[in-house]
C-alpha positions in Angstrom: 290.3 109.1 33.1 293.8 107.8 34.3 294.4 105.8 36.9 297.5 105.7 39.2 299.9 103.2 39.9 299.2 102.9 42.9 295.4 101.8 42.5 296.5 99.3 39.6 298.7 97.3 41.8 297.0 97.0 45.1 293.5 96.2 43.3 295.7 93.0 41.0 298.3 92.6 43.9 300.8 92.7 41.5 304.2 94.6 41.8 305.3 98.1 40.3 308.3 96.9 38.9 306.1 94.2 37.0 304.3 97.3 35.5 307.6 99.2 34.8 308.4 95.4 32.9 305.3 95.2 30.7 306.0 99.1 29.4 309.5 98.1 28.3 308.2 95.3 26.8 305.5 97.0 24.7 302.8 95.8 26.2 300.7 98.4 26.7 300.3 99.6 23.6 301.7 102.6 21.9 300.3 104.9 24.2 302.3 106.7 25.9 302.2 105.9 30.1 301.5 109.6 31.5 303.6 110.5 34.8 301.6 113.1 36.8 303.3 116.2 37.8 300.8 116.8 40.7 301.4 113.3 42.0 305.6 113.4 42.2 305.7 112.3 38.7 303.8 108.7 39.9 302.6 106.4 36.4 299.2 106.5 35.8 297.2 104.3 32.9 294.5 105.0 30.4 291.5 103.2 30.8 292.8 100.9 27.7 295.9 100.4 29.2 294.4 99.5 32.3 292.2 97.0 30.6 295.4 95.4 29.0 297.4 95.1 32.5 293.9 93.1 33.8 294.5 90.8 30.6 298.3 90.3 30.8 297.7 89.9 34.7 295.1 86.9 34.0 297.3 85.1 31.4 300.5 85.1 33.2 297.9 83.4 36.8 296.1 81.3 34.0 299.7 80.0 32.9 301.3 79.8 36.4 298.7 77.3 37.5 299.5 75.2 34.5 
């Protein structure tokens, strides 16, 4: 199941360009981010991917509060 953009970042109230970051970055993984045709090409995540975003989201708060 993939999930759009659009979901990830309201739900974390993070920014899209934060997300377009992380990819550069490697983050991700190796899998590949799909862009939906049906959806104006808008990113959606893998259900690992989306997983790793939550993680990567809760160690940058964990380290800002620091």
């Amino acid at each position: 199941m993939q999930v759009p953009i659009s979901k990830v970042t309201r739900e974390l109230e993070i920014k899209s360009f934060q997300l377009h970051k992380w990819e550069e970055r490697g983050w991700l993984g190796t899998e590949p981010v799909f862009k939906d045709p049906d959806n104006n090409g808008q990113r959606t995540y893998s259900k690992q991917q989306v997983e790793r975003i939550e993680f990567i989201d809760e160690v940058i708060k964990d380290q800002r509060k620091r």
